[in-house]
N, C-alpha and C positions, 0 to 999 in steps of 0.2 A: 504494500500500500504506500510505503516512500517510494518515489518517484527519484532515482539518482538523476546527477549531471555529468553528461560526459565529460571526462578531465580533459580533451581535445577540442572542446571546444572554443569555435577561433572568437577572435577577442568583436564586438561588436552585437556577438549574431544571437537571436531571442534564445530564451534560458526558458525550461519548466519547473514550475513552482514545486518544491520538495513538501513533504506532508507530516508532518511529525502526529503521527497519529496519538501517541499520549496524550501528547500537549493538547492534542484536539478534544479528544474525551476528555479532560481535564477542565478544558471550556464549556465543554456541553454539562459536565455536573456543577459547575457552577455559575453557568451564567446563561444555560439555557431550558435546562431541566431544574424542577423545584427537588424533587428527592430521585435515588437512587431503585424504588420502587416503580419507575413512568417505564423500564425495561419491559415488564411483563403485558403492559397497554401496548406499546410497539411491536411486539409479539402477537398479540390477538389485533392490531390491527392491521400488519400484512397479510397474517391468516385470515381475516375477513374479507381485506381487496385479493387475494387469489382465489373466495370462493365465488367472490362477485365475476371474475374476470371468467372461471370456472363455467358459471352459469352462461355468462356471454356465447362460449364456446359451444354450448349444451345446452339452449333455452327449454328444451323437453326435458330434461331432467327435471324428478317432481322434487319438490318444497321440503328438505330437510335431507335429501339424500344424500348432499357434503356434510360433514362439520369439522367439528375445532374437538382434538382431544392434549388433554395438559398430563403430566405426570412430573411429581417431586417427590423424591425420596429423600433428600439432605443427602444428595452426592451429587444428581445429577437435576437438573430441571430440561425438562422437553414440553417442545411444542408441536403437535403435527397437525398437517390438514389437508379435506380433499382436491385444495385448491387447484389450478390452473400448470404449477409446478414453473420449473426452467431448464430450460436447454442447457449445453456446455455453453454456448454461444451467449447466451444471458446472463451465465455465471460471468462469465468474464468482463461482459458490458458492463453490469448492474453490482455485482459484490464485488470488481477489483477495482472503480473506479467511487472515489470518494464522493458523495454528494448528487451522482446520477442517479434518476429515478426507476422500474422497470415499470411507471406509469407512463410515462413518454413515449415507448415504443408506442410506433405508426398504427400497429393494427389495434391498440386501445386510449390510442391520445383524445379521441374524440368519449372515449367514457370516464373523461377525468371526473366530473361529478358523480362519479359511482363510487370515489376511491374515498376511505381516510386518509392517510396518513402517504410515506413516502419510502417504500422499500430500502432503498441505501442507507439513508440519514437514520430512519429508526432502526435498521440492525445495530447501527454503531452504541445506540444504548447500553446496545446488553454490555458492551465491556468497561461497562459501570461497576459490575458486579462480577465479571467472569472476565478472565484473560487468555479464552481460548473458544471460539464460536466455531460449531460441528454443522454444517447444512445437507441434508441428504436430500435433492429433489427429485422429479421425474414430471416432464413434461404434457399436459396432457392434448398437446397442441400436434401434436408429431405421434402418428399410430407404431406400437413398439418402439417407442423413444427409450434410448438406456438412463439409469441412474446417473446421474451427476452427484460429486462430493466435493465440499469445498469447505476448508479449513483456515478460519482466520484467526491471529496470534497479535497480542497487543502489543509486539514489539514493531506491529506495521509488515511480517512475510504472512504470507497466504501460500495454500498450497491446492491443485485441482485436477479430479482425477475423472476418469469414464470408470463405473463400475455394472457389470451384466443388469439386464434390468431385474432379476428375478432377486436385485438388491433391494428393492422397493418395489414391490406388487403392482399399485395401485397410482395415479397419478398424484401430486401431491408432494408437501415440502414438511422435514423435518426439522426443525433447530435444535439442538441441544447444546446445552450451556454446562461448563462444570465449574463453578462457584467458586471463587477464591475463598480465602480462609477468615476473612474480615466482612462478608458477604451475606452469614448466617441469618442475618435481620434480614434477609429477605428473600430469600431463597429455600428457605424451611420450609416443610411443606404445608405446615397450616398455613403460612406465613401467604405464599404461594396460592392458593384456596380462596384465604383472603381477600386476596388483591383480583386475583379470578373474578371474584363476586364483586366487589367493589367498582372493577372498570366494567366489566361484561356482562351485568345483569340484565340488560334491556338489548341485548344482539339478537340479531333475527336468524342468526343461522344456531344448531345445536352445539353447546360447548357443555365436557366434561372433564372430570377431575378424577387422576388414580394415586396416592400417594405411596402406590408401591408394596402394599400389606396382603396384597393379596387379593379385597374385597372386592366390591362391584363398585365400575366409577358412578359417580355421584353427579348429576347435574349441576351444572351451573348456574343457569337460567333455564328451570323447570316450568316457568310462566312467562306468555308475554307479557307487554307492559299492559299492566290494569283498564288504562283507556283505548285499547285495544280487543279488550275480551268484550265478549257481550252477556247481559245479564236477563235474570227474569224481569223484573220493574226499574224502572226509572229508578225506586229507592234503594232497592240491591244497588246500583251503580255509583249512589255518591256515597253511600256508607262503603262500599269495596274503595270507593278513591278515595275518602275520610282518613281511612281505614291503610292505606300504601304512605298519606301525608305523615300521618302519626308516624309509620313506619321509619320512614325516612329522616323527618324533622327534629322527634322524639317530644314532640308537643300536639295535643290535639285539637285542631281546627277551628274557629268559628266557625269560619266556612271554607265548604271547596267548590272551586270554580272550574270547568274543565275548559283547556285553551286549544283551540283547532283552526291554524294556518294553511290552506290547504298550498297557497300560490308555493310557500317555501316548504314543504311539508313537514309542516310542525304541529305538532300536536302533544298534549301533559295538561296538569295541571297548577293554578295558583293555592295557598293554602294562607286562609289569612289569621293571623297572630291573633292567637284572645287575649296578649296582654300588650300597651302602649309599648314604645322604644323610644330612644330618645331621640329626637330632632336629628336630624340628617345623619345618624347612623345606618348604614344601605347595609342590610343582611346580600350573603351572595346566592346564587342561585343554582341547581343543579342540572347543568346543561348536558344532553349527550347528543351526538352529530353520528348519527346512522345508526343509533344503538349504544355506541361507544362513548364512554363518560368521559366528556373534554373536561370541565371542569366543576369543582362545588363551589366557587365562591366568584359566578360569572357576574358581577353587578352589574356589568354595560346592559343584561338583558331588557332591564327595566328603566323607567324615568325614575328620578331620584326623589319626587312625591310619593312613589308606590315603596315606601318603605314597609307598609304594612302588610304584606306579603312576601310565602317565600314562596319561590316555583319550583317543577322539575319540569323539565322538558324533555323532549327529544325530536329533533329536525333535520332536514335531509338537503339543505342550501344554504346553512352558516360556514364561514367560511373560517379554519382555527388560523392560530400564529403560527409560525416556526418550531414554538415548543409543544403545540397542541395541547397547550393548556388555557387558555382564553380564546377569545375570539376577535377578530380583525373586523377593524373598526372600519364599513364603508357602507355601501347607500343599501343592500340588502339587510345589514343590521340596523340600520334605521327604521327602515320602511315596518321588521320585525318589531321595532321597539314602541312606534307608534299604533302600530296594530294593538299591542299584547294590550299598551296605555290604552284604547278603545275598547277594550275589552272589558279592563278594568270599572271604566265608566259606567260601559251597562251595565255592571253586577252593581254599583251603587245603585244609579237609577232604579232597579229592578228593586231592589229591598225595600227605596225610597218608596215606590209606587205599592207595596205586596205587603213585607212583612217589617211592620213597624217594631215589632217586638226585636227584631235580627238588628233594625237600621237602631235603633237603641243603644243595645250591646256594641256594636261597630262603632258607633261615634264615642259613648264611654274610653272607649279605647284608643280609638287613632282620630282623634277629631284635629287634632294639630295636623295630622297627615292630612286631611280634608280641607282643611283651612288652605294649606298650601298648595292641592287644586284648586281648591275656586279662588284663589286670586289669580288665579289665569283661563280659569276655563269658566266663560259665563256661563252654560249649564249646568252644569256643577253646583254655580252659587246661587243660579235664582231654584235651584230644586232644593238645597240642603242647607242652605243661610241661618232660614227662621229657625231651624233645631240644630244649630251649633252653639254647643255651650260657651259662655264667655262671663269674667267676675266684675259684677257690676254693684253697685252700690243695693241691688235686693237681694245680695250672695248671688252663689253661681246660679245661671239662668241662661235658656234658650233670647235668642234676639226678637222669636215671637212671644216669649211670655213677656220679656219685659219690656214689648212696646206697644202689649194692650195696657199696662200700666204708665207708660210712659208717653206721651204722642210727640215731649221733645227730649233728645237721644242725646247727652253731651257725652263727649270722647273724649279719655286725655291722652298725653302724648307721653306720657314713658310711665309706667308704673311706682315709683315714690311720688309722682304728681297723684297719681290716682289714688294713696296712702295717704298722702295731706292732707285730701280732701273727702275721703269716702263717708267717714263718720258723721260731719258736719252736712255734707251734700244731701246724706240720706234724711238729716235730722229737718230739713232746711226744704224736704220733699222734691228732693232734684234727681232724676234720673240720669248717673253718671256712668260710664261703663272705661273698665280699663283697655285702655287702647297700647298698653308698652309693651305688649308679648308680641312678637310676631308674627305676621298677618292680621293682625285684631283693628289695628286701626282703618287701616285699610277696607276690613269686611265691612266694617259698623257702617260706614260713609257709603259702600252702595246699596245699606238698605233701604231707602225710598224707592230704589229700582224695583221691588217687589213689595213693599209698601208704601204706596206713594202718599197715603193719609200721616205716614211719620216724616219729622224733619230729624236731622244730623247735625252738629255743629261742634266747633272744635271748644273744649273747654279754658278760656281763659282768667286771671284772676277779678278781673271786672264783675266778671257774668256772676263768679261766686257771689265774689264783694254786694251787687247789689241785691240778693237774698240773703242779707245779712240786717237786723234790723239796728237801724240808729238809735243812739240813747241821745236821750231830751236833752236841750239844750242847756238847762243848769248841771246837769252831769257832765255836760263835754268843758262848760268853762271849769268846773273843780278839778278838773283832771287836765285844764291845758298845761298848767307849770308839767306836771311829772311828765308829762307827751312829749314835751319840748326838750327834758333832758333825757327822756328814754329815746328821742330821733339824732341826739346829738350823741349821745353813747355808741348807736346800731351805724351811723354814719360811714365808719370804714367796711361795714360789710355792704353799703349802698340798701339798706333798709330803712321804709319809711315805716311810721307805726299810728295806727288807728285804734278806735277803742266802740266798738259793737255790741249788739248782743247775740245769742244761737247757741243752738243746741249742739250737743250735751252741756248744761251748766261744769258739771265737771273737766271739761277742755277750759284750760286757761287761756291757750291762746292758740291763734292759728297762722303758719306760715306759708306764706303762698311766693312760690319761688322756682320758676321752670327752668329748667334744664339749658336752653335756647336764651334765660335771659340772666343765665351766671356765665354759661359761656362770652355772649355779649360782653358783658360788662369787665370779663378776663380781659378777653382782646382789645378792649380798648385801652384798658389800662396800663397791659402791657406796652400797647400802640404809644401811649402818653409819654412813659418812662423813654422810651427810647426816643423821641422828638425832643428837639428844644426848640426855642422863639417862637416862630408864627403858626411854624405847623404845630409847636405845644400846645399853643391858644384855642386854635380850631379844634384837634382832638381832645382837648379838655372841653369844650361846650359839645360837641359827639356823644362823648363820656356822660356827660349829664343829661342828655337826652336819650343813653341808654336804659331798659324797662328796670324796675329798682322792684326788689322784692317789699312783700308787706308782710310786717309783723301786725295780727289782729288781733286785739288783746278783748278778751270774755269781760264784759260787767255785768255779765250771771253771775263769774266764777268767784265765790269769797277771798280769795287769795290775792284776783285781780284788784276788788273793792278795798281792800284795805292796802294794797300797792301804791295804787293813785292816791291815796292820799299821805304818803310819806314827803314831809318838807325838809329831812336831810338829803342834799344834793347827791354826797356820794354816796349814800344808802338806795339813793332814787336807780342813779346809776346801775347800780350793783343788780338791784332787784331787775329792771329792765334787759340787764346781759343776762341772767337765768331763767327770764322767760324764752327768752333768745332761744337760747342755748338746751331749755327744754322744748322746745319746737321744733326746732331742728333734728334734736334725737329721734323724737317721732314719727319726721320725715320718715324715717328711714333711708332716706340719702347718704352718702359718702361725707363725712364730715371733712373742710378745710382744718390745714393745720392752724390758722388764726381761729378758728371755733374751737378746735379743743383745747387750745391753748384758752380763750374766752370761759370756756364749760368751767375749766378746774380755777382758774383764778375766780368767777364768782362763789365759785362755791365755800372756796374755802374762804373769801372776804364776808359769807354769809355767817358761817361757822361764826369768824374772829368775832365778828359782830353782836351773836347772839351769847358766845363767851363776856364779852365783855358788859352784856347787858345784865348777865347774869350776878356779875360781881359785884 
């Protein structure tokens, strides 16, 4: 398999590429096969394109009369089959030249889509595992064709002989492998079995297993694939595919959905998760191409919305990679992917339309998953909107229940704005809905599209502010002094401070302060610090006309009442940074390091205070 250079070769003249066959296996286990386990899929899937090419040959031959038989004893692993076989002539094109395929020959280039995989490139697997490849074939293309034997050695020599045909009976190619001694992981014969069942459970042609003891070989695939068999009723059928998902998944269903592409011929099932996942975690899916298990964790099959499902398939025009273990990303994987996603839709719709009890359970679970179609697929949203749960000031609720309650719908725009405000909103009879999860705000805004008697509006601190009742006018003048030094205290955070009344008396105060106008008032500042003269001037009047948070102070709250009327200055002070600074905590926001520095210095000036009141 090295290719020498003549050492006379005149100086100029083209040179052939020498092959260092290690090095190359060496490549293939690490940078193109995932484990040293993909040898025995290479194996059953030349043996599958020689039964196919087999067939070519013999279209009258009836359905099952080839197959695939395996045997491992832990010395030796074989593989034989009735396949198609090879000439000397083949042997030498195809196993002594690196990287050519015996799918290119002329008289079966035209049934490339009947093939898996690539005869040369996956023999060379096997000496992953074995440093010395045994092939005994016999052609069945040639009447009385002799045995051919062809012996390859990982040192890169090969050796090829003619042996009487009555060396091989039968048409048909043998492999046998003899294991190196670091190899035992995979090559044992349960091990082997295993892997049997693993890659080859869903092949259309017969494959057995003997591990040498004598008994009777044991099937491999004793069933076709389940969506394949036919049943007495309709419900024998989703309980048998319920029943294969379980198998597989090792979780049991909400639901199964069966998927049938006839254009690509793909056909399996989806099986959808009974329990949430988190956000853009994509489970992989179990793909096989002709029967053959390309891979379990194929995510391209799906849109990355459909995370609440896992599939298995099996299709007959995906096209793999070079390791054949994904799949090659081009416009028939597409065309698949949008399909399967159409699929998917109508099993929504359909549960939507039928069984309310199913579409329940399903949104309980993946309604994040849902939200994230329909902000892109208007059917989607004008069918499933009204029963998407979302947390809104009446606790969690559908967007129909809470907008027969509601006729106007305020959104806010990140979830501690929606914390600030929920308690008081509700008390205050304002129908608020958190808008900071993703896709929530977004949804809430096209509901008029299918309720058009409700409005939508962005929550601002006005809108609150004016659902907030004002105290009588001899209460606002007793309280202007302490207003005056609790806005001259809050002044470096850019807080103004007002004095209200609302529910819950128990809230002292309420901070109203969005995300969009700290950032604001960042940038400006920072904008400030770095100008000087004229552009200082301008970006400080900017700066002042950036939105300035409100501190709202309760004269429900007893604590309030007896606040405003403190006449020492820095007592006043003091008291005004702790209400701050407990409002803020309740945000639940991100505190600045000037708030926490704020938080602990009042407190403990509260402390010194009442210390020294005490003395």
């Amino acid at each position: 398999m090295t290719l020498p250079v003549t050492p006379s070769t005149p100086a100029g003249a083209d040179r052939t590429f020498q092959v260092d066959l290690r090095g190359l296996v060496d490549l293939l286990s690490h940078h193109l096969y995932s484990s040293p386990r993909v040898y025995l899929r290479e194996l059953l899937q030349n043996a599958v394109d020689a039964l196919t090419a087999r067939h070519g040959v013999e279209p009258a031959a009836p359905a099952g009369a080839f197959g695939i038989r395996l045997y491992a004893d832990g010395s030796v692993v074989r593989v034989e089959d009735d396949g198609v076989g090879l000439t000397e002539a083949d042997v030498h094109t195809f196993l002594a030249t690196i990287g050519r395929s015996s799918k290119r020959a002329e008289k079966i280039a035209e049934q490339r889509a009947d093939f898996i995989g690539q005869f040369g490139i996956g023999l060379l697997s096997c000496f992953l595992v074995a440093d010395e490849i045994h092939v005994l074939s016999r052609s069945a293309r040639t009447p009385d064709a002799p045995t051919v034997e062809w012996r390859g050695r990982g040192d890169g020599s090969y050796s090829v002989r003619t042996l009487p045909a009555a060396a091989r009976p039968r048409p048909g190619t043998t492999v046998t492998l003899t294991p190196r001694s670091d190899a035992g992981e995979w090559t044992r014969p349960n091990q082997v079995r295993a892997l049997a069942r693993h890659f080859g459970s869903l092949l259309r042609h017969p494959v057995t297993f003997d591990d040498g003891t004598g008994g009777r070989a044991a099937a491999v695939n004793p069933e076709p694939a389940p969506w394949t068999r036919t049943y007495p009723t309709p419900g024998a059928r989703s309980r048998a595919l319920a029943a294969y998902g379980e198998e597989t998944f090792g979780f049991t269903p909400l639901d199964t959905m069966e998927l049938d592409l006839p254009a690509v011929g793909l056909k399996g099932i989806a099986c959808v998760l009974p329990e949430a996942v988190p956000a853009g975690r994509r489970h992989g899916h179990r793909v096989h191409v002709k029967g053959m298990l390309l891979s379990e964790q194929a995510e391209e099959i799906l849109p990355e919305w459909a995370f609440f499902v896992r599939c298995v398939v099996d299709a007959e025009s995906l096209r793999p990679t070079a390791s054949r273990e994904s799949l090659y990303e081009d416009d028939t994987l597409a065309a698949v992917r949008e399909a399967l996603a159409e699929r998917l839709r109508a099993w929504i719709a359909r549960i939507a339309a039928s069984d309310p009890d199913l579409l329940g359970r399903f949104l309980q679970a993946h309604h994040l998953a849902v939200k994230s179609l329909a902000v892109h697929d208007d059917e989607i949203m004008r069918m499933l909107l009204p029963w998407l749960p979302f947390e809104t000031t009446d606790g969690h609720a559908t967007l129909d229940e809470f907008a027969r309650a509601h006729r106007t719908v305020l959104v806010t725009s990140s979830v501690e704005e929606f914390r600030q405000v929920a308690a008081i909103a509700s008390a205050a009879g304002l129908g608020v809905v958190n808008g900071g999860y993703t896709y929530d705000r977004d949804l809430v805004h096209r509901l008029p599209e299918i309720r058009p008697e409700v409005s939508v509006a962005d929550l601002d601190p006005a809108t609150l502010t004016a659902h907030l009742d004002p105290v009588d006018r001899d209460t606002e003048l007793a309280a202007a002094a302490y207003l005056a030094l609790a806005r001259d205290a809050l002044a470096v955070f850019d807080c103004d401070v007002a004095l209200r009344t609302f529910q819950p008396a128990a809230a002292p105060a309420l901070l109203l302060d969005s995300r969009e106008a700290r950032h604001e008032r960042t940038r400006s500042q920072l904008a400030r610090e770095q100008q000087g003269g004229v552009w200082g001037d301008i970006l400080g009047h900017l700066r002042q006309e950036a939105p300035r948070a409100q501190l709202i102070l309760n004269q429900l709250n007893p604590l309030v009442r007896t606040a405003v009327t403190i006449d020492e200055p820095e007592l006043a002070r003091t008291s005004a940074e702790a209400l701050y600074g407990q409002a803020a905590m309740l945000s639940r926001r991100p505190l600045r390091p000037a708030e926490s520095s704020l938080i602990n210095r009042s407190f403990l000036d509260l402390l010194a205070h009442a210390l020294r009141k005490d003395s």
